[in-house]
PQR file with spaces between the fields and no chain letter, atoms N, CA, C, O and H, PARSE charges and radii, in Angstrom:
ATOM       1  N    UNK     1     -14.992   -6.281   11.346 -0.4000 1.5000
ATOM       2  CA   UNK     1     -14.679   -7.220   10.272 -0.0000 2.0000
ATOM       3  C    UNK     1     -14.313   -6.473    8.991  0.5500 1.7000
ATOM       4  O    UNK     1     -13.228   -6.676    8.446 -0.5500 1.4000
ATOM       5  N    UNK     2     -15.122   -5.697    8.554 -0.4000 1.5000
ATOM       6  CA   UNK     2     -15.082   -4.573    7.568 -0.0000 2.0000
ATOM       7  C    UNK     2     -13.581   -4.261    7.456  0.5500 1.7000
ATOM       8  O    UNK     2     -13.030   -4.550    6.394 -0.5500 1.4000
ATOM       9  H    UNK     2     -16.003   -5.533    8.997  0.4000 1.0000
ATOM      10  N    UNK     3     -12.762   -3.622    8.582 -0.4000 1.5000
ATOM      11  CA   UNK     3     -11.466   -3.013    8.761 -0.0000 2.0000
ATOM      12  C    UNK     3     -10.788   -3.987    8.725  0.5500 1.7000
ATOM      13  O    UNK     3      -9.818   -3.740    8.008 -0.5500 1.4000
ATOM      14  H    UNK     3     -13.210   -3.387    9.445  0.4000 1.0000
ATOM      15  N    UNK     4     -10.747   -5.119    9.158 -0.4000 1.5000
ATOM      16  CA   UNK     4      -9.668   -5.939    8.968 -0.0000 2.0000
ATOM      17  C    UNK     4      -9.521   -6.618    7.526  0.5500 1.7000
ATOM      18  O    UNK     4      -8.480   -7.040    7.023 -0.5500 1.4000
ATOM      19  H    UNK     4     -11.535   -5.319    9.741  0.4000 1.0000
ATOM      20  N    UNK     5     -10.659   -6.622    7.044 -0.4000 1.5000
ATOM      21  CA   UNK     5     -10.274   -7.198    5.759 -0.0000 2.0000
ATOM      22  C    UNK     5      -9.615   -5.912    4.907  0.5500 1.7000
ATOM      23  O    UNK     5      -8.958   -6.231    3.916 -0.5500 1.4000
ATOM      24  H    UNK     5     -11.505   -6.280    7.453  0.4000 1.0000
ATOM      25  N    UNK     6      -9.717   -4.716    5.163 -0.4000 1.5000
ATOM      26  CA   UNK     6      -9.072   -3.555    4.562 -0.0000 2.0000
ATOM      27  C    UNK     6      -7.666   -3.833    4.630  0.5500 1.7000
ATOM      28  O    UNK     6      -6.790   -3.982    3.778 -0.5500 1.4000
ATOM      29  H    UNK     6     -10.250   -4.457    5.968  0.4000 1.0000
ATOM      30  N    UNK     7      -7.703   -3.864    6.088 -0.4000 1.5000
ATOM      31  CA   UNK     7      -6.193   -3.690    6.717 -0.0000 2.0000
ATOM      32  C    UNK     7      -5.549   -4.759    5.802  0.5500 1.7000
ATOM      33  O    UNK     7      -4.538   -4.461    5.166 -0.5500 1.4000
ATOM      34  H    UNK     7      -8.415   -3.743    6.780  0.4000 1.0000
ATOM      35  N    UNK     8      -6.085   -5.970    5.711 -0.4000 1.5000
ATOM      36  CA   UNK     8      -5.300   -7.335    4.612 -0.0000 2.0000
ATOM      37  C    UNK     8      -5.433   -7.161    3.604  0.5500 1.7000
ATOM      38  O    UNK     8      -5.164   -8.172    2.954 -0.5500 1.4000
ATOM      39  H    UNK     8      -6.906   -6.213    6.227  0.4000 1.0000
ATOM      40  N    UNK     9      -5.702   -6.440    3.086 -0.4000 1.5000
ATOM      41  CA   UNK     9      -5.527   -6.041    1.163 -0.0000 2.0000
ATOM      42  C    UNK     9      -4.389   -4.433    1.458  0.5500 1.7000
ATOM      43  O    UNK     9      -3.478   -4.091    0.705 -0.5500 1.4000
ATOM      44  H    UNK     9      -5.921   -5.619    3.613  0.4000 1.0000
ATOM      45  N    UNK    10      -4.730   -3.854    2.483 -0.4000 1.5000
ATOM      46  CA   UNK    10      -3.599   -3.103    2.480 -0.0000 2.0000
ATOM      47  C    UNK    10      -2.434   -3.620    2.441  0.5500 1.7000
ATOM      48  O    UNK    10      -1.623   -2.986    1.767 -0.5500 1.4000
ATOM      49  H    UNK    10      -5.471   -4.132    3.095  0.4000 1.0000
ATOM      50  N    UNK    11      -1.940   -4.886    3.108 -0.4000 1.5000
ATOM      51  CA   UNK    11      -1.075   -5.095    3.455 -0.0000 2.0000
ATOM      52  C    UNK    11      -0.745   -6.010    2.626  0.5500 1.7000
ATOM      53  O    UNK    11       0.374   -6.521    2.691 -0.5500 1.4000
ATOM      54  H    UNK    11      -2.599   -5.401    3.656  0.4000 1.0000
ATOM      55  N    UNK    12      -1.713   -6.408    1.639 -0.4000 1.5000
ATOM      56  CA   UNK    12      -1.077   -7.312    0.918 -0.0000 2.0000
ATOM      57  C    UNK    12      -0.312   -6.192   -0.646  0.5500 1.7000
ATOM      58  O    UNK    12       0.627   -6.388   -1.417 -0.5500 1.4000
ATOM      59  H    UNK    12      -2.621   -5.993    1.586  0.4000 1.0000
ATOM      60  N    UNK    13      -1.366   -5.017   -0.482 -0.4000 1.5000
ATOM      61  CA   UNK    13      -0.403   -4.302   -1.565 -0.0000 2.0000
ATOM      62  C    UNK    13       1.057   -3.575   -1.267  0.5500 1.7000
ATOM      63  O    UNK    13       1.893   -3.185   -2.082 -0.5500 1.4000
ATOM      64  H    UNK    13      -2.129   -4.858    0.145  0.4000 1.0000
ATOM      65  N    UNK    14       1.080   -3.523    0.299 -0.4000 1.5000
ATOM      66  CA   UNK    14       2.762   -3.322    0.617 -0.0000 2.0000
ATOM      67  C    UNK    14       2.727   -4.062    0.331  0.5500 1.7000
ATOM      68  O    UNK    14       2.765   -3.722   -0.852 -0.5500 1.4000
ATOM      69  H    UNK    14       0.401   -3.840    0.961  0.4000 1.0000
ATOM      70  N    UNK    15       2.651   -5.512    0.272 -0.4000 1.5000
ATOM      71  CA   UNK    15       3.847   -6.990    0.005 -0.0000 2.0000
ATOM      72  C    UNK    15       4.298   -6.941   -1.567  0.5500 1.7000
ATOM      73  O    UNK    15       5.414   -7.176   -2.032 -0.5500 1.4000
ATOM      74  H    UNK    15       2.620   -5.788    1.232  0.4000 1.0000
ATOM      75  N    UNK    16       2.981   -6.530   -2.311 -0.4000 1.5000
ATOM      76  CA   UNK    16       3.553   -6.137   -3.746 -0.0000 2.0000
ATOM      77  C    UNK    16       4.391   -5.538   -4.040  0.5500 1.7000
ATOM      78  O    UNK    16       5.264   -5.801   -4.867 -0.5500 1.4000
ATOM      79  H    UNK    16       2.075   -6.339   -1.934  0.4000 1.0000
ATOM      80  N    UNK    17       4.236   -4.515   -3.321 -0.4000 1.5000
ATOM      81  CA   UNK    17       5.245   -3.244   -3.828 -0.0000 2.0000
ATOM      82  C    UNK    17       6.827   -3.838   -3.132  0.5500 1.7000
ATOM      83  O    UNK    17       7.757   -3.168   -3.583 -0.5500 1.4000
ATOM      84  H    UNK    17       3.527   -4.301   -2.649  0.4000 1.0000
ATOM      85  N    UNK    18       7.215   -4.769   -2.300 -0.4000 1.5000
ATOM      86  CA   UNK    18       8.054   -4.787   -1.799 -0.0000 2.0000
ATOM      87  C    UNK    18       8.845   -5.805   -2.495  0.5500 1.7000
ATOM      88  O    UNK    18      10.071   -5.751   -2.591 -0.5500 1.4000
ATOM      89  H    UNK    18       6.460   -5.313   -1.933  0.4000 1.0000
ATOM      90  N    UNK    19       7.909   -6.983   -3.106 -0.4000 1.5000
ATOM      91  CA   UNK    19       8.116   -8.221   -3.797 -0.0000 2.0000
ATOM      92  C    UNK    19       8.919   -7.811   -5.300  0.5500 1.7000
ATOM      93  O    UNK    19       9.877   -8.422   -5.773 -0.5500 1.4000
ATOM      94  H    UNK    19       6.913   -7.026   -3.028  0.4000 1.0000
ATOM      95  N    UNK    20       7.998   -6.178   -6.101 -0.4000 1.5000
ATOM      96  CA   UNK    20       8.600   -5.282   -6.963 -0.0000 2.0000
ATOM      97  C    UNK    20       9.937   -5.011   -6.777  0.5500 1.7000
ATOM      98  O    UNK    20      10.896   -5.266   -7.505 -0.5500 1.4000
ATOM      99  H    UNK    20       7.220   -5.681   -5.716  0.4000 1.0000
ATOM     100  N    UNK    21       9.874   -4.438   -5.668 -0.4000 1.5000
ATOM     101  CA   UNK    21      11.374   -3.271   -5.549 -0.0000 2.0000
ATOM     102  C    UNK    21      12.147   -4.228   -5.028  0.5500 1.7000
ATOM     103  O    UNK    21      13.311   -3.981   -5.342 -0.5500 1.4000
ATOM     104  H    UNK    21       9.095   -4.231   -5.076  0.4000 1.0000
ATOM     105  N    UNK    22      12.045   -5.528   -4.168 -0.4000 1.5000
ATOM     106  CA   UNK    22      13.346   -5.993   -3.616 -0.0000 2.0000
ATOM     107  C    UNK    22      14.638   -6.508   -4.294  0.5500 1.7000
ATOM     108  O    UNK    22      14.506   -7.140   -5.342 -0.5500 1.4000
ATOM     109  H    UNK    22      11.099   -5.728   -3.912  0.4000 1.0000
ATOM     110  N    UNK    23      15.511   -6.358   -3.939 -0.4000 1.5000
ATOM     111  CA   UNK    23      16.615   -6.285   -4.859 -0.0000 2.0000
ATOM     112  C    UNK    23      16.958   -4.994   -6.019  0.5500 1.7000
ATOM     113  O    UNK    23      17.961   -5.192   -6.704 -0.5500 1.4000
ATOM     114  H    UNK    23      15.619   -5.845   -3.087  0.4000 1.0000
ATOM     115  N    UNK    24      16.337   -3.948   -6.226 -0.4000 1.5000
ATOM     116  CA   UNK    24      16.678   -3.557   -7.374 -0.0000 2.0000
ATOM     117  C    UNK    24      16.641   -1.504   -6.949  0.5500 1.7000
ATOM     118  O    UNK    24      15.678   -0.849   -6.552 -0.5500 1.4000
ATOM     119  H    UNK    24      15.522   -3.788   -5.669  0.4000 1.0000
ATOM     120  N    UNK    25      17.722   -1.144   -7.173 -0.4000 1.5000
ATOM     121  CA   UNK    25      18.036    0.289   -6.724 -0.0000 2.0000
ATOM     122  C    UNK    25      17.441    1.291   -7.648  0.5500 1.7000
ATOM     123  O    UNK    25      17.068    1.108   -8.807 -0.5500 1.4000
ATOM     124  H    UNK    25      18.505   -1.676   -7.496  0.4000 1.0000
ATOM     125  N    UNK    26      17.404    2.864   -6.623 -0.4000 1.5000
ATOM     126  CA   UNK    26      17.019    3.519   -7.494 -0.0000 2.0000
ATOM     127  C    UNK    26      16.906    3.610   -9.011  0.5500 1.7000
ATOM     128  O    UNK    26      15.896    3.461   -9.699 -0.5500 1.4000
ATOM     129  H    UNK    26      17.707    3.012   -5.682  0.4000 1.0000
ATOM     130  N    UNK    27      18.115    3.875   -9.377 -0.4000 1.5000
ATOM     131  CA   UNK    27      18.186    4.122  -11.146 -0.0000 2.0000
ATOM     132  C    UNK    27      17.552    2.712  -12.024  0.5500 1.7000
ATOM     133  O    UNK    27      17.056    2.816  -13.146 -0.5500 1.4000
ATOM     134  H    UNK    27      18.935    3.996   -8.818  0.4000 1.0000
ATOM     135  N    UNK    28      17.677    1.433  -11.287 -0.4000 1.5000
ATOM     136  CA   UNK    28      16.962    0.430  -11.859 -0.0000 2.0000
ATOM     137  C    UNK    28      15.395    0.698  -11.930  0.5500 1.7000
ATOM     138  O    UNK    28      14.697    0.717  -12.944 -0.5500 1.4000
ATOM     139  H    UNK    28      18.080    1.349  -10.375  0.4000 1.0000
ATOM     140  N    UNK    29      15.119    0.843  -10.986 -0.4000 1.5000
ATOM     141  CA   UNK    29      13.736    1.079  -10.237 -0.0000 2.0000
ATOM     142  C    UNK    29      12.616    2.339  -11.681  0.5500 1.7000
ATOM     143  O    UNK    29      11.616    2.192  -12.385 -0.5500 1.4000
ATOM     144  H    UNK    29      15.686    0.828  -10.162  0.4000 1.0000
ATOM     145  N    UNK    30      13.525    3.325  -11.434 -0.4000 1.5000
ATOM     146  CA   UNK    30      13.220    4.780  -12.322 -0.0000 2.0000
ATOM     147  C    UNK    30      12.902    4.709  -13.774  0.5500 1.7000
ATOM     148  O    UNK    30      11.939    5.183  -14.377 -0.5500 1.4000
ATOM     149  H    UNK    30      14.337    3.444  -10.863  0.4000 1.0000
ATOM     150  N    UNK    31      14.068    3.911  -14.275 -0.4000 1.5000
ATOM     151  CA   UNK    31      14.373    3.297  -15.672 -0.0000 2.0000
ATOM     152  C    UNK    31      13.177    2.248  -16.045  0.5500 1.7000
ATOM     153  O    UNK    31      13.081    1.940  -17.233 -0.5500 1.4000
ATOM     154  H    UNK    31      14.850    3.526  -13.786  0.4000 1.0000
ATOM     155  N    UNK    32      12.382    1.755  -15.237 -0.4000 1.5000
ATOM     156  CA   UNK    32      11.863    1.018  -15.274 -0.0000 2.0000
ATOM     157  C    UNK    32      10.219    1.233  -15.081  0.5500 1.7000
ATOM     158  O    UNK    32       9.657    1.223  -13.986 -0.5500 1.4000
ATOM     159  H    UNK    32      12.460    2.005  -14.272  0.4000 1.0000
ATOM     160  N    UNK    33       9.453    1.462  -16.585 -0.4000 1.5000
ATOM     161  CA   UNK    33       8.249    1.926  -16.130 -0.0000 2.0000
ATOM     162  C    UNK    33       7.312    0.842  -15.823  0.5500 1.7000
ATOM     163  O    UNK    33       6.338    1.002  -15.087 -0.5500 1.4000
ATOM     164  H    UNK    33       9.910    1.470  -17.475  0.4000 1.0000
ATOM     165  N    UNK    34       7.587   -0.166  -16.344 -0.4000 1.5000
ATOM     166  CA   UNK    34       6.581   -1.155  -15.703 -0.0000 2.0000
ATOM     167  C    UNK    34       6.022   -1.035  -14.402  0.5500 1.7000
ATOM     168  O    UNK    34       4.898   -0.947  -13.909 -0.5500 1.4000
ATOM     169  H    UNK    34       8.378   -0.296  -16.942  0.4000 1.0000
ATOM     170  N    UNK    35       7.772   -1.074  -13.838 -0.4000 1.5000
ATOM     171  CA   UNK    35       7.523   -1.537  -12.230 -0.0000 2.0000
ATOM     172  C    UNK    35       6.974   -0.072  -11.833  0.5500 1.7000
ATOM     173  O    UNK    35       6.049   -0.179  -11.028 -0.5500 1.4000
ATOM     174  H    UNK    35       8.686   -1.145  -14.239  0.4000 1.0000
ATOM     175  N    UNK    36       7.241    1.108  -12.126 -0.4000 1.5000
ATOM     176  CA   UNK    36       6.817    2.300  -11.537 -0.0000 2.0000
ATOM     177  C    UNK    36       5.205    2.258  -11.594  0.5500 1.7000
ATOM     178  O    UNK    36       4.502    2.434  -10.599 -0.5500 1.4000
ATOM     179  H    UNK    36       7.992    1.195  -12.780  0.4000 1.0000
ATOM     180  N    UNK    37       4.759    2.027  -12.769 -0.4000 1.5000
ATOM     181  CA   UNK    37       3.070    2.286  -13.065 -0.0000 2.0000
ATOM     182  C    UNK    37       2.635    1.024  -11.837  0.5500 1.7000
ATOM     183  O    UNK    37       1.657    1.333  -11.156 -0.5500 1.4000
ATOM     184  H    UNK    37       5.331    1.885  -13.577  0.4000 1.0000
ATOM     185  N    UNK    38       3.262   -0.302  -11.527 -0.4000 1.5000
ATOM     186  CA   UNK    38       2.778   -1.024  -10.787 -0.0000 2.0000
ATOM     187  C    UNK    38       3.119   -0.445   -9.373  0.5500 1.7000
ATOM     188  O    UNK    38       2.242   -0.807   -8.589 -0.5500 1.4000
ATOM     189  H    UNK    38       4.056   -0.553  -12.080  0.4000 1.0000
ATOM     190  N    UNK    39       3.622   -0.040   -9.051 -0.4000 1.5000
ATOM     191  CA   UNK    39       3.615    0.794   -7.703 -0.0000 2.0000
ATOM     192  C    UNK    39       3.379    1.553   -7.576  0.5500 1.7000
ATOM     193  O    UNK    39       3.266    1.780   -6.371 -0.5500 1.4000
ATOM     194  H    UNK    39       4.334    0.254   -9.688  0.4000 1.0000
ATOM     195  N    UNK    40       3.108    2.526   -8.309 -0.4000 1.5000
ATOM     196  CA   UNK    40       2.156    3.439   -8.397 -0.0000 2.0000
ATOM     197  C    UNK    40       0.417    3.131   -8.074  0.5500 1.7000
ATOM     198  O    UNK    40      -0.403    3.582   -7.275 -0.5500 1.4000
ATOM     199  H    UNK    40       3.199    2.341   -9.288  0.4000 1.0000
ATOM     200  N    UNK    41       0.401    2.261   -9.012 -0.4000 1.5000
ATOM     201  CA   UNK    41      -1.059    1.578   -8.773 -0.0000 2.0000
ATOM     202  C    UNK    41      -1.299    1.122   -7.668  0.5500 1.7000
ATOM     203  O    UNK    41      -2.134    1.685   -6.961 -0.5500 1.4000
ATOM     204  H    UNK    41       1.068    1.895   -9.661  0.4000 1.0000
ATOM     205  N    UNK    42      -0.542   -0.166   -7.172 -0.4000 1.5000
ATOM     206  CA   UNK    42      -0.834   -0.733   -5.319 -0.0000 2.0000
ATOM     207  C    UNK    42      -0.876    0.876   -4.148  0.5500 1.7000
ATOM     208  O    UNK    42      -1.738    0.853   -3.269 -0.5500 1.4000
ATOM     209  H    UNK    42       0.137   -0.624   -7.747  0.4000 1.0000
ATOM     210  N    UNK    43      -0.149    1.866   -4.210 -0.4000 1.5000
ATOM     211  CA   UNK    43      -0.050    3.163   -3.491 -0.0000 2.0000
ATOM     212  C    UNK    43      -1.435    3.393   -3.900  0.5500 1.7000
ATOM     213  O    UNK    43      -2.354    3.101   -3.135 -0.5500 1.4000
ATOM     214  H    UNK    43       0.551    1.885   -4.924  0.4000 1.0000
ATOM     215  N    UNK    44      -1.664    3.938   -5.148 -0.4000 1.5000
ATOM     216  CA   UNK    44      -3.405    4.400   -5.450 -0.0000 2.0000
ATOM     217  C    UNK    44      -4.524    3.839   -4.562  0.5500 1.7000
ATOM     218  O    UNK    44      -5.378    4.355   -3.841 -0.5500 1.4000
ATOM     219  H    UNK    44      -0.918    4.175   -5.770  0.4000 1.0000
ATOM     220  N    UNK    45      -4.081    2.174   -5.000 -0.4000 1.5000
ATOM     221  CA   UNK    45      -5.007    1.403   -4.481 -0.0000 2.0000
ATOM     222  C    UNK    45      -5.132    1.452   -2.703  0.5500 1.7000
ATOM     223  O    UNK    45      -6.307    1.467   -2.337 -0.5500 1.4000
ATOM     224  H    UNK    45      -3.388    1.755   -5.586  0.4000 1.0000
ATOM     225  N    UNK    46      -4.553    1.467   -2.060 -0.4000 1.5000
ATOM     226  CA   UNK    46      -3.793    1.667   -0.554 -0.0000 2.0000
ATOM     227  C    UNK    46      -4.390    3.344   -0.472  0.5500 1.7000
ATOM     228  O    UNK    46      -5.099    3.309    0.534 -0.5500 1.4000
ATOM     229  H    UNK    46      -3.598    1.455   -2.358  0.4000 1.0000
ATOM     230  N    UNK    47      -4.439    4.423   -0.890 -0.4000 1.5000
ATOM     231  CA   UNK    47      -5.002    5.069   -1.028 -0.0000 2.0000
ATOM     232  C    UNK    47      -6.418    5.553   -0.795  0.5500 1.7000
ATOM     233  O    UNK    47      -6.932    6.370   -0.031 -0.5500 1.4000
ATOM     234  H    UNK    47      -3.863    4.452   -1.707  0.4000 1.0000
ATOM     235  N    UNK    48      -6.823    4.795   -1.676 -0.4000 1.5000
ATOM     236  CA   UNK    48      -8.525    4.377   -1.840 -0.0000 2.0000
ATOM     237  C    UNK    48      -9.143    3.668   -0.564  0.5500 1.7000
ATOM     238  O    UNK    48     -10.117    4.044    0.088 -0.5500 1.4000
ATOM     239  H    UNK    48      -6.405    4.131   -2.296  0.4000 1.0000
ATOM     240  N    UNK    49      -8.266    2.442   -0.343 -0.4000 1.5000
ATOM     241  CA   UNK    49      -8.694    1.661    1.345 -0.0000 2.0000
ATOM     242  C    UNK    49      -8.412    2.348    2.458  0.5500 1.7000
ATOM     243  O    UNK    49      -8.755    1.688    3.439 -0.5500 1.4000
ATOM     244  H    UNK    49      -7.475    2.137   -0.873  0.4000 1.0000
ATOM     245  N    UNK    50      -8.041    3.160    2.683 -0.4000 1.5000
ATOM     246  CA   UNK    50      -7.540    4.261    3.451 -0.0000 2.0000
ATOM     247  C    UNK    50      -8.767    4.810    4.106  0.5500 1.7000
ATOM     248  O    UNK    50      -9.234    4.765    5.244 -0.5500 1.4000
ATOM     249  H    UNK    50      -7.762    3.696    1.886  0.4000 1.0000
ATOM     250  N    UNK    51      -9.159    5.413    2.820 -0.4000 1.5000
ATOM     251  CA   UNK    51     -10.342    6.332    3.124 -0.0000 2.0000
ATOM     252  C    UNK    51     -11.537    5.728    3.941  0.5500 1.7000
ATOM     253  O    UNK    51     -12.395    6.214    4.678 -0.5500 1.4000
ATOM     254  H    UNK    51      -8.780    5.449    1.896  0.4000 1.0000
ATOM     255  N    UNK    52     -11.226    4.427    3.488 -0.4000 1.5000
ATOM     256  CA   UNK    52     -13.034    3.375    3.892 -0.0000 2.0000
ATOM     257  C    UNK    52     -12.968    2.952    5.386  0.5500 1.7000
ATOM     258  O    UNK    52     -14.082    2.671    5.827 -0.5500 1.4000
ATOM     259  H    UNK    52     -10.529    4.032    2.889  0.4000 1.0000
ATOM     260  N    UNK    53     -11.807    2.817    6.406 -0.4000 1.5000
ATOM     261  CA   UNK    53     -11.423    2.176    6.921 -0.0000 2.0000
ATOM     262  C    UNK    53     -12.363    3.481    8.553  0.5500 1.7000
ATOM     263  O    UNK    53     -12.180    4.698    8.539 -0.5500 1.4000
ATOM     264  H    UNK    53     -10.902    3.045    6.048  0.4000 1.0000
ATOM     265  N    UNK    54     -12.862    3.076    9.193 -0.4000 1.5000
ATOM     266  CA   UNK    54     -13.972    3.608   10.174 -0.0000 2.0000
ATOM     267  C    UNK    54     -13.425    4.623   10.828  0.5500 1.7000
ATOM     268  O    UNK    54     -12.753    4.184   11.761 -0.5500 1.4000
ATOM     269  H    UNK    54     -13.011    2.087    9.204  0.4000 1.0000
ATOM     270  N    UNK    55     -13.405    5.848   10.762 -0.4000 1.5000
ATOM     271  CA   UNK    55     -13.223    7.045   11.908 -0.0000 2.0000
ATOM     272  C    UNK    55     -12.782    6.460   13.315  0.5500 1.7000
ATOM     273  O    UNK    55     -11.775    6.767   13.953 -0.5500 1.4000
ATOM     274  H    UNK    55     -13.951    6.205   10.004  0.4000 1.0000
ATOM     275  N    UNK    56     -13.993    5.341   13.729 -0.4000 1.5000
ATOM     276  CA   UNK    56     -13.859    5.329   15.136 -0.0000 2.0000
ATOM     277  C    UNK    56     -12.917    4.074   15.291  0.5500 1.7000
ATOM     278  O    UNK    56     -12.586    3.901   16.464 -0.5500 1.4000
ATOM     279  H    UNK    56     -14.812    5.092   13.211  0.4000 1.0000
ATOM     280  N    UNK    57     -12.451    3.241   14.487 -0.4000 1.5000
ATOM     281  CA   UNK    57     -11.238    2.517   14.390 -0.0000 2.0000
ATOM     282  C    UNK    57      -9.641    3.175   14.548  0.5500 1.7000
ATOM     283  O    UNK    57      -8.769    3.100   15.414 -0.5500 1.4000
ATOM     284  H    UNK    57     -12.720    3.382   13.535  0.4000 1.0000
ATOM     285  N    UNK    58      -9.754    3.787   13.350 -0.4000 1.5000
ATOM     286  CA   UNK    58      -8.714    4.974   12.931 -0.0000 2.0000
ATOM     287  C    UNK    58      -8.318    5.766   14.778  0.5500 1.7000
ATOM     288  O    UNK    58      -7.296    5.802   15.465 -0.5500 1.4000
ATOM     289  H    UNK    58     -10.462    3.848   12.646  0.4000 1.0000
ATOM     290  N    UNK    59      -9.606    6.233   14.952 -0.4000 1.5000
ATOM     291  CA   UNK    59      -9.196    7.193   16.533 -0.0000 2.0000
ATOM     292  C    UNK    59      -8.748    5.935   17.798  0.5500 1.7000
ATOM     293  O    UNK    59      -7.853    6.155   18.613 -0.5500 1.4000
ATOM     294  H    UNK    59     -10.435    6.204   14.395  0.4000 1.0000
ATOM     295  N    UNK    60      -9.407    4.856   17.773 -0.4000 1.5000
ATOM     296  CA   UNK    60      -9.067    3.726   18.235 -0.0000 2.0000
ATOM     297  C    UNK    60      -7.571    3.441   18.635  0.5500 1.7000
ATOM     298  O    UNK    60      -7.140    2.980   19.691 -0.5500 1.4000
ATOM     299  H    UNK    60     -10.135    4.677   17.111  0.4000 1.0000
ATOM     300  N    UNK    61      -6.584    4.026   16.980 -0.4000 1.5000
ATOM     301  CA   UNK    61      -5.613    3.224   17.008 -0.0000 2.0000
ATOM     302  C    UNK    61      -4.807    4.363   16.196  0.5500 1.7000
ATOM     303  O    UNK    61      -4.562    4.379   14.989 -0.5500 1.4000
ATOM     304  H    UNK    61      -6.935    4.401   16.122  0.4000 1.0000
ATOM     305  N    UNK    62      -4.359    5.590   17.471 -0.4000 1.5000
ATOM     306  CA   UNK    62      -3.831    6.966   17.052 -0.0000 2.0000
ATOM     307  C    UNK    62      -2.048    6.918   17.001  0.5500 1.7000
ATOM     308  O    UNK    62      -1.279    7.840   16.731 -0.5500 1.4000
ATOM     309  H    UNK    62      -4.558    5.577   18.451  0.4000 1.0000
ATOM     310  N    UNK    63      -1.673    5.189   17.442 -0.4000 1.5000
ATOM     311  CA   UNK    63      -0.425    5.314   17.327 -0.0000 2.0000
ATOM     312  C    UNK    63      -0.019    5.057   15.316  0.5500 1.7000
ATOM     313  O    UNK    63       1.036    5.398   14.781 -0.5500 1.4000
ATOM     314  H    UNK    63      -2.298    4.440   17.661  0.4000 1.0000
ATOM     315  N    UNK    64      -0.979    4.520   14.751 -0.4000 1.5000
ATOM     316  CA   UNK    64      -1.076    4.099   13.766 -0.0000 2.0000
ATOM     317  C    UNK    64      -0.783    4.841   12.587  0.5500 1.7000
ATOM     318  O    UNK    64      -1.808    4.779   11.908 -0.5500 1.4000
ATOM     319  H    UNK    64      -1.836    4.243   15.186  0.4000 1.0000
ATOM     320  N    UNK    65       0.038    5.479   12.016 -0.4000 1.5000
ATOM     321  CA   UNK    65      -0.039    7.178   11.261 -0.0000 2.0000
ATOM     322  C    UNK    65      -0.986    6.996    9.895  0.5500 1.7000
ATOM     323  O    UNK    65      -1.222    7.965    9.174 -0.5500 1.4000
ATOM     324  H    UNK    65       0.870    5.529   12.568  0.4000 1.0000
């Protein structure tokens, strides 16, 4: 239970980061520190859940990178 609720806040901070960037290209993207510090942050955060998520889950599921 633990891991799956990880796995859904992981995945809800890809949806952020994707909801950010869609539509809008590099040099928009760059130029743009808002959106950088906010994707920056969801990655941090994705980061952090990473770590918590069980050894024996993780080995569980080695196609998973």
């Amino acid at each position: 239970m633990k891991n799956r609720r990880i796995i859904l806040k992981i995945i809800s901070y890809i949806n952020s980061i994707l909801d950010y960037t869609s539509n809008v290209d590099y040099i928009e993207f760059r130029n743009n520190g808002m959106m950088v510090e906010a994707c920056v942050f969801n990655l941090s955060q994705i980061g952090e859940l990473v770590n918590k998520i069980d050894k024996e889950f993780i080995s569980k599921h080695p196609q998973i990178p």
